[in-house]
Structures are given as structure tokens and as C-alpha cells.
C-alpha positions in Angstrom: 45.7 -108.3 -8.4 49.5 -107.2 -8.4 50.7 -106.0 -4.7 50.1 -102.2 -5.6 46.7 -102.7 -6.5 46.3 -104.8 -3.4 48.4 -101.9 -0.6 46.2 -99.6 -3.0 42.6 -101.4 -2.3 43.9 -101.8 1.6 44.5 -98.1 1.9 41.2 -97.4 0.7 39.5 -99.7 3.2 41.7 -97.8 5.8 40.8 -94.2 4.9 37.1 -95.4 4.8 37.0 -96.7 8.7 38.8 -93.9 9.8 36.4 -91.5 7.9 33.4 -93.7 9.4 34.7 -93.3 13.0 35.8 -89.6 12.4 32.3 -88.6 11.4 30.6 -91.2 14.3 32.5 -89.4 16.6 31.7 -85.8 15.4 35.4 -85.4 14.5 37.3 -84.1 11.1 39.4 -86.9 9.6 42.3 -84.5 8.5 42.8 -84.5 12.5 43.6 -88.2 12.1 47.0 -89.2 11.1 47.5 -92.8 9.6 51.0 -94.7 10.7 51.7 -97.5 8.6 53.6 -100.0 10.6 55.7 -101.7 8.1 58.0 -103.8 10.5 58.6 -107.5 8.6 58.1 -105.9 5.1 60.0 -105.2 2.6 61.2 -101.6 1.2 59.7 -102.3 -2.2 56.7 -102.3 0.2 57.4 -98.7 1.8 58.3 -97.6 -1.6 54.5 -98.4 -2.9 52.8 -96.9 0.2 54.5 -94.2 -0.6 53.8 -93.5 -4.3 50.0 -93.8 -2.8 50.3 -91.1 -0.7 51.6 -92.0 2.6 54.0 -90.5 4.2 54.5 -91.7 7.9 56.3 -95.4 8.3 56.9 -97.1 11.5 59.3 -99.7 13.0 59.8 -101.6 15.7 63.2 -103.5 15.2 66.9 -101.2 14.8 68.3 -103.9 13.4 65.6 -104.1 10.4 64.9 -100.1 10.6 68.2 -99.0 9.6 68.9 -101.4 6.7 65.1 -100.8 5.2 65.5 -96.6 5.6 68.6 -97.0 3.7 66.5 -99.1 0.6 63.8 -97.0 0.4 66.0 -93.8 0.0 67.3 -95.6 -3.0 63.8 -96.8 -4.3 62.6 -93.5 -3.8 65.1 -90.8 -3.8 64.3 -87.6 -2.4 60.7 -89.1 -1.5 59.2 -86.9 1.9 58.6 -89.7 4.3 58.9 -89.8 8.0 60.3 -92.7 10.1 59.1 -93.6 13.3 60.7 -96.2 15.9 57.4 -98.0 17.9 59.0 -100.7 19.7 60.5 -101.0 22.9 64.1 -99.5 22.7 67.1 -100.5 25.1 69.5 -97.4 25.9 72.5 -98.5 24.1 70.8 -98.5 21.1 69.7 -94.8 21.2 72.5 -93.8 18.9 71.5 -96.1 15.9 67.9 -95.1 16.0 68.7 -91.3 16.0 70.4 -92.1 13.1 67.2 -93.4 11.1 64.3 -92.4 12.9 62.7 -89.0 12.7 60.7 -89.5 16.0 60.7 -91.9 18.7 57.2 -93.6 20.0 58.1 -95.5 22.3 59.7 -93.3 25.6 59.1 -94.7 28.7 62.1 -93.9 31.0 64.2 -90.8 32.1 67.1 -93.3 31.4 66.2 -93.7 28.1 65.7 -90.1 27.0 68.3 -88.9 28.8 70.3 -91.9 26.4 68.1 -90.3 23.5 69.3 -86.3 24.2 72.8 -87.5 24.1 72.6 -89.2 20.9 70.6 -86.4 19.0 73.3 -84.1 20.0 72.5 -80.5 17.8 69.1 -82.0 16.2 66.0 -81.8 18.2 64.2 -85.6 17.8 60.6 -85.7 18.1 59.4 -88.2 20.8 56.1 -89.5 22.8 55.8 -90.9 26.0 54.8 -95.0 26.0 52.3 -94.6 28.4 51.0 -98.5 30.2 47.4 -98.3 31.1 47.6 -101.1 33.1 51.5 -100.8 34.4 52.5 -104.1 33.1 56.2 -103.9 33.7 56.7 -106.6 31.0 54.6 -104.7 28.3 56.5 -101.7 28.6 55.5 -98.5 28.7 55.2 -95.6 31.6 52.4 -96.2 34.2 49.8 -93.3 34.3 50.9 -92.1 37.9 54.3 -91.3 36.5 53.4 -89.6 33.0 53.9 -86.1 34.5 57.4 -86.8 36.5 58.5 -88.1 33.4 56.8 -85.4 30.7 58.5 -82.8 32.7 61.7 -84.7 32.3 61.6 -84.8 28.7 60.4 -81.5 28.4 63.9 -80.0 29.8 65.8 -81.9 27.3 66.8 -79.4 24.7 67.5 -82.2 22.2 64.2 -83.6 22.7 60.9 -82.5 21.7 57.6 -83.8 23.6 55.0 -84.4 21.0 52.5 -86.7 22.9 51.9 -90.5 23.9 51.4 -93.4 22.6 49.6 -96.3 24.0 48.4 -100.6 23.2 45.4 -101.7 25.0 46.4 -103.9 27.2 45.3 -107.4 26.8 42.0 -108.5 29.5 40.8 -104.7 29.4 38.6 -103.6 26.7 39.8 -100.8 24.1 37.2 -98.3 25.6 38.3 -99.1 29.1 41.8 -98.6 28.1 41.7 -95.3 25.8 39.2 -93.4 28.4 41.9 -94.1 30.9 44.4 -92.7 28.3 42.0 -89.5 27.8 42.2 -88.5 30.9 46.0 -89.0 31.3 46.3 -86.6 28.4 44.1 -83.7 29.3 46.1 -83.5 32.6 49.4 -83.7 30.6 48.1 -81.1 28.3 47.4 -78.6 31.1 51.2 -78.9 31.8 52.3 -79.1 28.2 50.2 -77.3 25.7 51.9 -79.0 22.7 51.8 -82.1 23.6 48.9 -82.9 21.6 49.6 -86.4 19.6 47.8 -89.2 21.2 48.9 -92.6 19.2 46.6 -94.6 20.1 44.1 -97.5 17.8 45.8 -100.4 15.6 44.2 -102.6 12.7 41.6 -104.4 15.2 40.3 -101.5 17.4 40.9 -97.7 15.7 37.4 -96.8 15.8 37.4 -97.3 19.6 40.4 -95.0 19.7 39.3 -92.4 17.3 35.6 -92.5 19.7 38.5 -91.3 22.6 40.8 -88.6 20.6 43.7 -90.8 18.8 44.9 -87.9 16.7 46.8 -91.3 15.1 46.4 -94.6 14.2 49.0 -97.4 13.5 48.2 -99.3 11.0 49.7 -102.4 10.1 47.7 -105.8 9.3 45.2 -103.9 7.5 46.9 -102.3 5.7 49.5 -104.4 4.4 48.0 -108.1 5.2 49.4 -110.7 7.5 52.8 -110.3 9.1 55.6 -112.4 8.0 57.1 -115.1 10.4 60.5 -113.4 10.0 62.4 -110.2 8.8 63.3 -110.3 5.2 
């Protein structure tokens, strides 16, 4: 089996849990987005994912993002993809991701979008709040008490458009623990921001769980493109 027919094979597999869940769930799988995390692979990689269809890519490294984008435009000129930057992100490097990324995941800090707004200057950049169920400072992420101060915050930046959150299940709570948490953040943010309606939540090992609690989008990675590599190509 050559690597297309294996990404194509592992696509399927995806599409078929997430129209499992989708249906367990009562829900329509079009309202399911799938985010294929491609951080540690190759372009040629992308390039493939994308011939099958995909069109939303995520990374979690600048220093790996900017190089890969820069490939994959000239694997695939003119190809319709979106970039998305997933990992945690240090202010100084706001600049360089606005330069690749089409929307940021991983907000957690008025520091860092105020950083963000400056760098997007006359575009408006996509973004969701990294919202920690569990407030782990070293996991990153905003804890639930503070999602409104700081939706509200992003939501005067003209540069900067609120889209949703994104959340991990914290490690020592269970996925349904952690997303019915997350639910109820979300409803409460909605109230104050109608269009604020992306919830990123479910990786390889626990998307049903999310789907179960209103992930709108799933990030994809080890199932879809196998195990990760020990180190950036």
C-alpha cells in the first residue's frame, strides 16, 4: 500500500467514526469539521490530504509551520486550504504566525491577542479561545472563570475575529467530565457572543465523546496520518 492509499484508507476510517458518533448523538455530520493536525509531517503529506479532499491543516510549531505552508503552495498551487496554528504561542512570535496561519487556536491571554491584533494589522485573523478545563497553568489554556473577561476582550479587537474555543481533556479527568464542563462554558459565551459557535474539541483517541458534547470540530492527527515522528523533518 503506497502512502496515498494508506492517508486515503485512514480518512475513510475517520469519516466513518465521526458519522457513527454524529448519528449516536442525533447530530448531522456536515456540522462536523475534520482538522487534520499534520505537525511532524511532511508537505508531500498535506499535499495528499489535500488531493483527498481535505481542506483544514493544523500546526503547532512556527518554526515548522512557515517552512511547510511555503512547500505545499508549491506542491499544490493555488490548492483552497486553510492553516491553523494549535499550539501554545509566545507573543513575540505573533508576527510570524499571521504571516502563515489563517486562524489562530490556541488564544489564551489578553497579552497575546492584543500581540495578535497588532500583527494582523488591516486583515481580520480568525481566532478561538484555549480554554483549560482544569486551569493547569502549565497546560495552557484560559481557565473557565475567565472565558468571558477575555471573549469580550477579543471581541473589541477589530483585527481579530472570535470564532469559538478550543479545548484537550486534561489528563486524570475523563473526556465526558471534561467536554460537559466545556458545554456549559460555551452556552454562557454564546449568550454574549452569538457567533462564537466553533467548539474544537475531540482528538484521535476520544472524538466520539466530544461529538456526544457539541465539538462542531475534531483534530485529527494519529489517526489519520499514523504515528508521529520523533522529530520535524
Amino acid at each position: 500500500m503506497n502512502r496515498r492509499e494508506e492517508l486515503a484508507a485512514n480518512l475513510a476510517d475517520v469519516r466513518a467514526r465521526i458519522g457513527r458518533a454524529c448519528a449516536a448523538a442525533g447530530r448531522d455530520p456536515g456540522g462536523v469539521a475534520l482538522l487534520a493536525v499534520t505537525k511532524t509531517f511532511p508537505a508531500a503529506d498535506v499535499a495528499l490530504l489535500a488531493d483527498l479532499g481535505l481542506a483544514e491543516f493544523a500546526e503547532n510549531r512556527d518554526q515548522e509551520a512557515g517552512p511547510k505552508t511555503v512547500e505545499l503552495a508549491g506542491l499544490r498551487p493555488g490548492a483552497a486550504v486553510r492553516w491553523h496554528m494549535v499550539g501554545s504561542l509566545q507573543r513575540n512570535k505573533a508576527r510570524s504566525v499571521v504571516g502563515w496561519a489563517d486562524q489562530v487556536d490556541s488564544v489564551d491571554s489578553e497579552r497575546l491577542a492584543d500581540a495578535l491584533a497588532r500583527a494582523a494589522r488591516d486583515r481580520r485573523l480568525d481566532v478561538l479561545l484555549q480554554v483549560s478545563i482544569d486551569g493547569d497553568p502549565d497546560r495552557g489554556g484560559c481557565p473557565l472563570p475567565e472565558l468571558p473577561r477575555l471573549a469580550d476582550h477579543v471581541a473589541r479587537k477589530g483585527e481579530l475575529r472570535l470564532r469559538g474555543v478550543m479545548t484537550v481533556a486534561p489528563l486524570g479527568m475523563s473526556p465526558q467530565q471534561a467536554f460537559d464542563a466545556l458545554q456549559g462554558a460555551v452556552t454562557r459565551l454564546r449568550n454574549d457572543h452569538p457567533d462564537a459557535n466553533v467548539i474544537s474539541a475531540g482528538m484521535s483517541g476520544d472524538l466520539e465523546d466530544a461529538i456526544a458534547h457539541g465539538s462542531t470540530c475534531v483534530r485529527v492527527g494519529t489517526a489519520l496520518l499514523g504515528s508521529r515522528r520523533l522529530a520535524s523533518p
